[in-house]
C-alpha positions as CSV (number, residue, x, y, z in Angstrom):
1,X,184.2,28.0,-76.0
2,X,182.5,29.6,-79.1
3,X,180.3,32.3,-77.8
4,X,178.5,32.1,-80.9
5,X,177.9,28.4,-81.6
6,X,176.7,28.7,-77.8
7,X,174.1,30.7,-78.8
8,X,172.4,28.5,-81.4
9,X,172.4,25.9,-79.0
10,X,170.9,27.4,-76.2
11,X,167.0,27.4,-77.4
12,X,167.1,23.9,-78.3
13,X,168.7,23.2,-74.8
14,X,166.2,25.4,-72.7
15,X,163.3,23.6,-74.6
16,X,164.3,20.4,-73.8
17,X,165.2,21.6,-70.0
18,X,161.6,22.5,-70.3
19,X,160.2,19.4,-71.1
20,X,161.9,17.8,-68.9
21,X,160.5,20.2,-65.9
22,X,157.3,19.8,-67.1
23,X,157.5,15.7,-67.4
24,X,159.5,15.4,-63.1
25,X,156.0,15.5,-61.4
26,X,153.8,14.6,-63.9
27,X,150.0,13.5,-63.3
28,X,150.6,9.8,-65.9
29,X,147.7,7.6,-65.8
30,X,147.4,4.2,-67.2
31,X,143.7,3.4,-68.1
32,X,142.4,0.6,-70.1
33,X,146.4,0.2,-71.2
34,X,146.7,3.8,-72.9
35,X,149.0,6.3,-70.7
36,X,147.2,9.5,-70.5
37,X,149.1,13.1,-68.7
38,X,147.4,15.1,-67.0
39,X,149.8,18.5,-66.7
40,X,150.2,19.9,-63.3
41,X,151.3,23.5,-65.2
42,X,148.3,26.0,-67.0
43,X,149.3,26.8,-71.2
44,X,146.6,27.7,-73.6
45,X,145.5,25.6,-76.1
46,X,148.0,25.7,-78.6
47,X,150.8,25.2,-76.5
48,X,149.3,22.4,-74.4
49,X,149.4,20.9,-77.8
50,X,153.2,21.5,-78.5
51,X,153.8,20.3,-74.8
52,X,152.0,17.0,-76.0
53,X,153.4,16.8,-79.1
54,X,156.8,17.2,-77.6
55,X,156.2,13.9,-75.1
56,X,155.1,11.7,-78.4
57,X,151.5,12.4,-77.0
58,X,148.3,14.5,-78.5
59,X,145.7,16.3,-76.8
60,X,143.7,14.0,-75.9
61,X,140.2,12.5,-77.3
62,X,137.6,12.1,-74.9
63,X,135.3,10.8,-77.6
64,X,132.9,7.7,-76.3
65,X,130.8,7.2,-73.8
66,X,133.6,4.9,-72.1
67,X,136.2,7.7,-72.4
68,X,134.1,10.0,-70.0
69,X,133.4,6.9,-68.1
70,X,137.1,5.8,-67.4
71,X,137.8,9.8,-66.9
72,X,135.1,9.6,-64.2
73,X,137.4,7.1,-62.1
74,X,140.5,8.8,-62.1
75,X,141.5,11.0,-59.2
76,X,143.2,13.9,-60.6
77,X,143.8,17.4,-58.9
78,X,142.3,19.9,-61.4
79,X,138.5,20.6,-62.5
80,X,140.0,21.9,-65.9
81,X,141.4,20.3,-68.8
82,X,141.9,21.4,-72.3
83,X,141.9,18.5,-75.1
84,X,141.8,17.8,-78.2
85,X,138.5,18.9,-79.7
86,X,138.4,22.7,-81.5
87,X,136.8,23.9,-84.4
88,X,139.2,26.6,-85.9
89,X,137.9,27.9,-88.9
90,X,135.6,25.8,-89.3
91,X,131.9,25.5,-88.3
92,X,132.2,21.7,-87.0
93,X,133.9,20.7,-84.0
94,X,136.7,18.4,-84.4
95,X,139.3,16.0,-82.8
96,X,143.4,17.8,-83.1
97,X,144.4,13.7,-83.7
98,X,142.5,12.9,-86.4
99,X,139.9,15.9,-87.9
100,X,137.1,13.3,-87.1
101,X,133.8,15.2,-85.7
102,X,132.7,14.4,-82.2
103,X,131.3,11.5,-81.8
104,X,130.0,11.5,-78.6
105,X,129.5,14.6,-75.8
106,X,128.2,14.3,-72.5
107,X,124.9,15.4,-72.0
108,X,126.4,18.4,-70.0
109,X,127.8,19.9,-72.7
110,X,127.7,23.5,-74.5
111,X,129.3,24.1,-77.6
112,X,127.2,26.9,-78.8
113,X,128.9,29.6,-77.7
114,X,130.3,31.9,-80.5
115,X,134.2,33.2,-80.8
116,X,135.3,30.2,-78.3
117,X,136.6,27.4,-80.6
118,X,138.4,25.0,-78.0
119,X,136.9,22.5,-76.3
120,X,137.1,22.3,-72.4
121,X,137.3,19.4,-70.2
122,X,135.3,20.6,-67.0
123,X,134.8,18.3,-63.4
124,X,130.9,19.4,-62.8
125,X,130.5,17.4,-59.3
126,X,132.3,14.2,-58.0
127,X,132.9,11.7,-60.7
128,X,131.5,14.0,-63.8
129,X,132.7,15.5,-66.7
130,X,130.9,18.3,-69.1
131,X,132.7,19.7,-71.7
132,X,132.6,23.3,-73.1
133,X,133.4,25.9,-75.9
134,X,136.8,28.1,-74.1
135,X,138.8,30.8,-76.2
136,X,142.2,29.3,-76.9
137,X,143.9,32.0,-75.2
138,X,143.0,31.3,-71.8
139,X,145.6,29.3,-69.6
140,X,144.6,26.2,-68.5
141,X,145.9,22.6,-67.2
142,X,145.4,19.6,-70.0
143,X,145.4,16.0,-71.0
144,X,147.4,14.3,-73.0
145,X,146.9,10.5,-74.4
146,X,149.7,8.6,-75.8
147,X,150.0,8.5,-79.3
148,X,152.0,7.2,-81.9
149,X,151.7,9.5,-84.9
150,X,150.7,13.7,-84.0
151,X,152.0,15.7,-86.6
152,X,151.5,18.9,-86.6
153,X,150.6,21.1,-89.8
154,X,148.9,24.5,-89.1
155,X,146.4,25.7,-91.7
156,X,145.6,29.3,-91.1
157,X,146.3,28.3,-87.3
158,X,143.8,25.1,-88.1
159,X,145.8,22.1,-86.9
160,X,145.7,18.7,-89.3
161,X,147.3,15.6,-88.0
162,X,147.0,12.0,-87.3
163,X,146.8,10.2,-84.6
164,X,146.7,6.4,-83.2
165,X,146.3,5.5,-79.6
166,X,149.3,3.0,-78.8
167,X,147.8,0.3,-75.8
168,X,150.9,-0.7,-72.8
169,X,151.7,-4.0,-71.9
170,X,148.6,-5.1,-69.3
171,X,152.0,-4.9,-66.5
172,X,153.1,-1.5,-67.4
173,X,153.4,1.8,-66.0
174,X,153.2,5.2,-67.7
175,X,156.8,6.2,-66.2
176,X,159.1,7.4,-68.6
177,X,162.0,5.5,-69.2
């Protein structure tokens, strides 16, 4: 045993024992044939997004009426999510996946407020969804879609990537093989 080589492994290797804690009980959803996780632990934003990236997945983009409408139907634990919408350094708020601008937002929905630049998934009452302006920082649970391509490029802490939503098989699940 190398004491030293040891020790170069040994990030990589709690990392991945991470990932693979954070994947046992996870909250996978199939809707409309894209696998979406809804975490179980609270990270801020910017780790939820490293957690995502790290299961091939981005934060996701509730961005269409039919999103919010699909999110309405799933039974999931938490009244919190953070996703992918943010508008670091930058006076428009847009998507992590693919730097396109919201497209849609519920009607109960604030984004005004200054100094909070990530954007908040939030259960209002049975079956609804707002969204609103968080600070980054704050620990929360999150949702991640399944994605194909999420690469991550910080600019000044600004993230840049792309990002296509790959469908399942209409017999699939969203377990992990």
């Amino acid at each position: 045993m190398d004491p030293e080589r040891d020790r170069r492994w040994l990030p990589s290797l709690l990392i991945s024992i991470v990932f693979l804690i954070l994947s046992i009980h996870t909250g996978r959803v199939e809707t409309r044939g894209t696998c979406h996780y809804f975490s179980i632990v609270k990270k801020n934003w910017t780790t939820a997004l490293d957690i995502c990236m790290g299961m091939s997945m981005c934060l996701a983009d509730f961005d269409t009426l039919k999103h919010f409408e699909i999110l309405d139907t799933l039974k999931v634990n938490h009244t919190q999510y953070w996703f992918g919408l943010n508008r670091h350094f930058q006076p428009a708020w847009e998507y992590v996946s693919n730097n396109h601008k919201t497209r849609y937002l519920p009607p109960a929905h604030n984004l005004k407020t200054p100094k909070r630049n990530c954007g908040l998934l939030r259960a209002l009452r049975k079956r609804t969804y707002g969204v609103k302006a968080e600070h980054c920082e704050q620990e929360k649970t999150f949702v991640c879609a399944e994605s194909v391509f999420c690469k991550q490029k910080k600019e000044l802490t600004r993230y840049s990537s792309g990002y296509n939503s790959m469908p399942r098989p209409a017999k699939s699940s969203c377990n992990r093989n």
